[in-house]
C-alpha distance (Angstrom), angle and dihedral (degrees) to the residues before:
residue distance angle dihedral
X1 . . .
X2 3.94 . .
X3 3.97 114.6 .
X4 3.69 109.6 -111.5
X5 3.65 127.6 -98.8
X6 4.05 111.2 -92.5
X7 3.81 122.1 -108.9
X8 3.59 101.4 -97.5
X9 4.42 88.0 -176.7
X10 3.49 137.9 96.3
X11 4.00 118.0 -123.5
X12 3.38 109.4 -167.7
X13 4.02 128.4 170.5
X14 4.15 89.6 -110.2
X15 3.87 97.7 65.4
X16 4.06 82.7 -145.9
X17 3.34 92.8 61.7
X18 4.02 94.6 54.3
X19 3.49 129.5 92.3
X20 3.97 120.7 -149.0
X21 3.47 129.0 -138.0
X22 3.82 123.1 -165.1
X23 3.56 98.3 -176.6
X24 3.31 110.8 100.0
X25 3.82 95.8 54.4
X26 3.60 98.7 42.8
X27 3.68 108.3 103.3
X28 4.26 110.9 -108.3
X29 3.80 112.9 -105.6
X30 3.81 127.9 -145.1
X31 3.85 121.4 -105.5
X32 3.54 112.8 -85.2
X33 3.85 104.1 -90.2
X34 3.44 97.0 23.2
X35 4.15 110.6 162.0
X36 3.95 127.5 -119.5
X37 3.70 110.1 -113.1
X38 4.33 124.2 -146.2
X39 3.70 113.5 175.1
X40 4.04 103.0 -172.8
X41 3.91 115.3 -169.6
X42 3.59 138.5 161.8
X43 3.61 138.7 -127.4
X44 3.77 120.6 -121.8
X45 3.95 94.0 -15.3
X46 3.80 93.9 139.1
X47 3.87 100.1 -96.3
X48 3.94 102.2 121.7
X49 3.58 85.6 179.8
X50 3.86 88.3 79.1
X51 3.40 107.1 58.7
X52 4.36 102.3 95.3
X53 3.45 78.6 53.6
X54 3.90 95.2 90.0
X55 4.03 92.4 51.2
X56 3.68 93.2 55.6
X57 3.19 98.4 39.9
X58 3.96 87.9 81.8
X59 3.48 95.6 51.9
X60 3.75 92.8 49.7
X61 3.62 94.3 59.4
X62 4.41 94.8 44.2
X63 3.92 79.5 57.7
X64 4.02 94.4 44.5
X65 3.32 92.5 45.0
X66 3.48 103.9 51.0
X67 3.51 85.6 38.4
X68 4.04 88.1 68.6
X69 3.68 96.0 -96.5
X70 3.98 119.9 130.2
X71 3.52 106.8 -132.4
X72 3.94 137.4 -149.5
X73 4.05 140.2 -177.7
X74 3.70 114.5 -169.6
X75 3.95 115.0 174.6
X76 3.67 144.6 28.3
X77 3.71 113.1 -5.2
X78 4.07 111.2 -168.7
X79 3.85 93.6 172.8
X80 3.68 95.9 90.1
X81 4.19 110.9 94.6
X82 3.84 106.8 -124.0
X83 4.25 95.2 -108.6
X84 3.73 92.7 58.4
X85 3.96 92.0 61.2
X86 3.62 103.7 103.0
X87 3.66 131.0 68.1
X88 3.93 90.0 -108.0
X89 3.89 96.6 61.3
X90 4.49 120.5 73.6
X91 3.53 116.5 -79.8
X92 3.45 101.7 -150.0
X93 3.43 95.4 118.1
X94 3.87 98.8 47.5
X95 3.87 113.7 106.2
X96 4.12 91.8 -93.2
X97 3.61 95.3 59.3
X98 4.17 88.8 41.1
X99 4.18 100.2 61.5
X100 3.90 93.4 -64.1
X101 3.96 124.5 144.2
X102 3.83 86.0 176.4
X103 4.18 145.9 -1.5
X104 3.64 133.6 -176.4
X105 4.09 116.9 173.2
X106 4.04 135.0 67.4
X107 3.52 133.6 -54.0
X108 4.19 115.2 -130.3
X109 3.88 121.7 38.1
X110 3.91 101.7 -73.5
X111 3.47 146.7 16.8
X112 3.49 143.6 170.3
X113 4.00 111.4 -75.4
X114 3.91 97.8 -153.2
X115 3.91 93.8 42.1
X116 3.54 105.9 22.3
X117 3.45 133.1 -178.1
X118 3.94 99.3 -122.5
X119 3.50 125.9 -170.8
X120 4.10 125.4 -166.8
X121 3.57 124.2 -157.6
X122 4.19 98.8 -51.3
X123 3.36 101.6 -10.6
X124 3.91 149.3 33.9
X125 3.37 132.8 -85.3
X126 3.93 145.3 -178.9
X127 3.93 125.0 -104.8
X128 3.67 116.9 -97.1
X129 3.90 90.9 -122.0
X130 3.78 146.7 -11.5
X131 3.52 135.4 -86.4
X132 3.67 93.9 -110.8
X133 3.57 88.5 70.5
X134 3.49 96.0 41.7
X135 3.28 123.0 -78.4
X136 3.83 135.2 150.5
X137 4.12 122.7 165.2
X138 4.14 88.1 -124.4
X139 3.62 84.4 61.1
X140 3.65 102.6 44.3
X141 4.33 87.6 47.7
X142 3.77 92.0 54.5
X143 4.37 84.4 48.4
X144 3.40 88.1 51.0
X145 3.65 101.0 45.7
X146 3.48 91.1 49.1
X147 4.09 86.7 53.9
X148 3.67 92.9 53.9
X149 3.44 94.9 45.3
X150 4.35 91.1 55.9
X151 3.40 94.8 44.8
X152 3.62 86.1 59.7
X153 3.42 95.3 47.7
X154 3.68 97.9 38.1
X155 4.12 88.5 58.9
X156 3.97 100.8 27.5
X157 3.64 105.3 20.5
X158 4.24 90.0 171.2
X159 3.91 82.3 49.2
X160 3.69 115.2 107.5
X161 3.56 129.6 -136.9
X162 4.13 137.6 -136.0
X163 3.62 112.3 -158.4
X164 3.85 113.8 -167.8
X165 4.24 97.4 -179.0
X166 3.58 117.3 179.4
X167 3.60 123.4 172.1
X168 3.76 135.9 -156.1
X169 3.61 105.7 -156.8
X170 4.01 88.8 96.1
X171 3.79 96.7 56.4
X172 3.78 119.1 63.5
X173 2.90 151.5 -75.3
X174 4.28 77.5 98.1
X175 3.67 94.5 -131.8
X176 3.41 104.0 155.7
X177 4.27 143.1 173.6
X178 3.93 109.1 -98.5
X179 3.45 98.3 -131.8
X180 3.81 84.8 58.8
X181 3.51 88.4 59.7
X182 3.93 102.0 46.5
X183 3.79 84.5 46.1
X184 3.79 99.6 54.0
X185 3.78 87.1 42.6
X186 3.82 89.7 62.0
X187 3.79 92.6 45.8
X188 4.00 91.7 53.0
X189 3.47 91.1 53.3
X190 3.38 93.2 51.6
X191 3.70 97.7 52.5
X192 3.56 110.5 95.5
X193 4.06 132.3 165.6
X194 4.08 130.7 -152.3
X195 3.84 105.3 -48.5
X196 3.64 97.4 16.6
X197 3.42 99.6 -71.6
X198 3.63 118.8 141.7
X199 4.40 116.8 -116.8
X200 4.07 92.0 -128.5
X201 3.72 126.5 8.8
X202 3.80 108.4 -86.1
X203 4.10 110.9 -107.5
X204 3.37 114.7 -122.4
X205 4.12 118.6 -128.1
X206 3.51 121.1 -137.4
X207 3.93 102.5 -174.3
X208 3.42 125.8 -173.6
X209 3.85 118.1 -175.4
X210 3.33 134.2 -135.6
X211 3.85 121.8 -135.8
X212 3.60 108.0 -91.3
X213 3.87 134.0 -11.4
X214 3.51 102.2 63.1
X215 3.45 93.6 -86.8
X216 3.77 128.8 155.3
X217 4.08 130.7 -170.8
X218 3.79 100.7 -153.1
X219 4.22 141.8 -167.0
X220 3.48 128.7 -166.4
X221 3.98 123.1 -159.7
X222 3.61 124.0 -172.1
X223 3.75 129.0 147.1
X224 3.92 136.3 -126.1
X225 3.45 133.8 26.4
X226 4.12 88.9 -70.1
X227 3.75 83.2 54.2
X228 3.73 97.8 59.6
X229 3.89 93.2 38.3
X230 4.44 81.6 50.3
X231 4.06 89.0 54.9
X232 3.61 99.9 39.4
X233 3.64 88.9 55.6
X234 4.19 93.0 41.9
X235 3.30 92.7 44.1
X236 4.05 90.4 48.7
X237 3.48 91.7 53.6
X238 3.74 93.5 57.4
X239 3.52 95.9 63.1
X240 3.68 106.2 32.4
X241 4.19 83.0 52.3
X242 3.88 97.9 22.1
């Protein structure tokens, strides 16, 4: 945490003879011109390269924020041990208590992205609708980054922002957007080597849909080391395009 400004006043015992001196209770601002920040990463997408990321990502924000920035985490947060899920157990490591102004997502490594388990701020909360009439978590993350970032602006519009974003549609369960699935069928059919033989073994779907709104749960199978590499990269696809 920074050390406080020093009292820069006089106190004497004639209250006209003081001098006040707000300073060192006055929230610090950022320097003039100081840029938003959004740091978008992905669970389980391959990238081992990522992975400290989540234990810094705390002390980023303590420094941001006290720094003057307003800070946000929307997404999957896998930093909270398993016995201090519930709303009975400490939340000191929950992302309020670790440099947080704000969070909106889940709390563990997955969850399901039609009937998630969503968590706001300290405690859970339901989703705003149902997937019949649309929804999808990735969607309702971007929403509610976009909220946090206008209330900010709305109340502190020289204020800026840290955005730590962190979708789950990349790590399973593998509930993804039908349309992604009809597309990336297409594409594998498409992909062809030298004498007609496909690059990777094609996955094979095994939809199952959902009543209303288009929506499809979906598996993949495929065998081999080729096979996994061919459904990372389909189901990748699906949600970067889906």
């Amino acid at each position: 945490m920074a050390a406080p400004e020093s009292f820069e006043g006089t106190i004497n015992l004639d209250i006209r003879d003081s001098r006040p001196d707000w300073t060192p209770f006055v929230a610090k601002q950022a320097p003039e011109g100081s840029p938003n920040v959004l740091a978008v990463t992905f669970g389980d997408t391959g990238l081992a390269a990522w992975s400290p990321f989540g234990g810094r990502n705390a002390t980023i924000a303590t420094v941001l924020r006290d720094a003057g920035w307003s800070t946000f985490w929307v997404g999957e947060n896998h930093n909270v041990p398993v016995d201090e899920w519930h709303m009975g157990a400490s939340k000191k490591n929950w992302p309020l208590a670790q440099g947080f102004d704000r969070f909106c997502g889940f709390i563990g490594g997955e969850t399901n992205q039609w009937y998630p388990d969503l968590a706001e701020d300290n405690h859970y909360v339901d989703q705003p609708y149902q997937p019949e009439d649309g929804y999808h978590l990735s969607k309702d993350l971007a929403d509610k980054a976009l909220e946090f970032i206008r209330d900010s602006m709305q109340t502190a519009p020289d204020k800026p922002w840290y955005l730590w974003f962190c979708p789950g549609a990349n790590h399973a369960p593998a509930d993804f957007l039908a349309r992604g699935v009809r597309r990336e069928r297409r594409r594998l059919r498409r992909r062809r080597g030298p004498h007609g033989r496909r690059h990777v073994p094609r996955p094979t779907f095994h939809p199952r849909r959902w009543t209303g709104g288009g929506i499809q749960r979906g598996s993949m199978s495929s065998s081999g080391s080729r096979g996994r590499m061919a459904r990372s990269t389909a189901l990748h696809s699906v949600f970067e395009k889906g």
